[in-house]
C-alpha positions as CSV (number, residue, x, y, z in Angstrom):
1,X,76.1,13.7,-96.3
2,X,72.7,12.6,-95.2
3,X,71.8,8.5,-95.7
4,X,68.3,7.9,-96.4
5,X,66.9,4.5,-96.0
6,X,66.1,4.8,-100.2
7,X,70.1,5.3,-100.7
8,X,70.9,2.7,-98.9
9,X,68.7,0.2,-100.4
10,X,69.4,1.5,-104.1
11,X,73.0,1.2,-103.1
12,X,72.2,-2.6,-101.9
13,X,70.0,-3.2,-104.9
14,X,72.9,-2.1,-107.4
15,X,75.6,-4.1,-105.1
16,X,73.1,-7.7,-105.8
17,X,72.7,-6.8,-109.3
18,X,76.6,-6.5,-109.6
19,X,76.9,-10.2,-107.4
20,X,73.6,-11.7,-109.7
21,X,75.4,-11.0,-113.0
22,X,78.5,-11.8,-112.6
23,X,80.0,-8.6,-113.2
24,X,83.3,-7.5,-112.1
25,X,83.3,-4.7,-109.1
26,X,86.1,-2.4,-110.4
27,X,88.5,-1.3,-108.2
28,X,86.6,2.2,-107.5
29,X,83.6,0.8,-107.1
30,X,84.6,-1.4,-104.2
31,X,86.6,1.5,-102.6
32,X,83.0,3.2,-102.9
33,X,81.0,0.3,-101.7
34,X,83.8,-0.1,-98.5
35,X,83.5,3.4,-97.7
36,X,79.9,3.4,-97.5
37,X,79.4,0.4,-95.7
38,X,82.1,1.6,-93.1
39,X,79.6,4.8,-93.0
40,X,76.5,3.4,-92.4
41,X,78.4,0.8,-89.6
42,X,79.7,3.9,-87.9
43,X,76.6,6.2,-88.0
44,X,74.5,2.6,-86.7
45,X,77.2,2.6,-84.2
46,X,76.9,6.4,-83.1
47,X,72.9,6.0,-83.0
48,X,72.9,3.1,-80.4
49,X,75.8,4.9,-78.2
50,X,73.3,8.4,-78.1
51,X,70.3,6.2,-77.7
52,X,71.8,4.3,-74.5
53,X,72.9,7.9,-73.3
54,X,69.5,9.4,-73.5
55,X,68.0,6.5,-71.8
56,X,70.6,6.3,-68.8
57,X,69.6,10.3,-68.8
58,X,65.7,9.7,-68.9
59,X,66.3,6.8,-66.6
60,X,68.1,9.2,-64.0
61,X,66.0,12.5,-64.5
62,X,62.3,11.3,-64.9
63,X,62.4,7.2,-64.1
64,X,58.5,7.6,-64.5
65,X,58.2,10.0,-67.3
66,X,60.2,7.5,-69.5
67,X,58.1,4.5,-68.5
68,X,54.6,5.7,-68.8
69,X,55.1,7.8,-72.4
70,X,57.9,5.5,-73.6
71,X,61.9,5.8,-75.1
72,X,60.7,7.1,-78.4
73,X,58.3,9.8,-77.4
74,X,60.8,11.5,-74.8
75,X,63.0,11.4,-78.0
76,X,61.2,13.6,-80.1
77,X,60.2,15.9,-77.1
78,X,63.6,16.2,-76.8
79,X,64.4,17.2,-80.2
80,X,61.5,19.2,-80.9
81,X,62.5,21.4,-77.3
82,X,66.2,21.5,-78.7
83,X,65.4,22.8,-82.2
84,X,63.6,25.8,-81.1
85,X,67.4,26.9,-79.8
């Protein structure tokens, strides 16, 4: 299931509207809402544990590489090099 930065803010948007009315979350809807917020918490989670990993990588491989082009930059070489696999 892919999260897109849209979802998650029509997903916030829907939660406020819910809260700013006064409405009742029913009992599936908060299961829904719970699951998806554990989601996003874990995949936040996962993203900064790979993005320390790559830089302790970059850091040991090419010190200099990663300080004159930047974190970012090695990233997408990276993926761009790994997709053509």
């Amino acid at each position: 299931m892919l999260i897109t930065a849209a979802a998650i803010s029509e997903i916030l948007q829907l939660i406020w509207i819910l809260i700013y009315a006064g409405m009742d979350i029913s009992p599936i809807d908060l299961i829904n809402i719970q699951s998806f917020s554990r989601r996003v918490i874990s995949l936040a989670e996962f993203r900064q544990m790979l993005h320390n990993y790559l830089r302790s990588k970059m850091d040991m491989v090419a010190p200099n590489l990663s300080t004159l082009i930047g974190e970012q930059v090695i990233i997408i070489l990276l993926f761009i090099f790994l997709k053509t696999f």
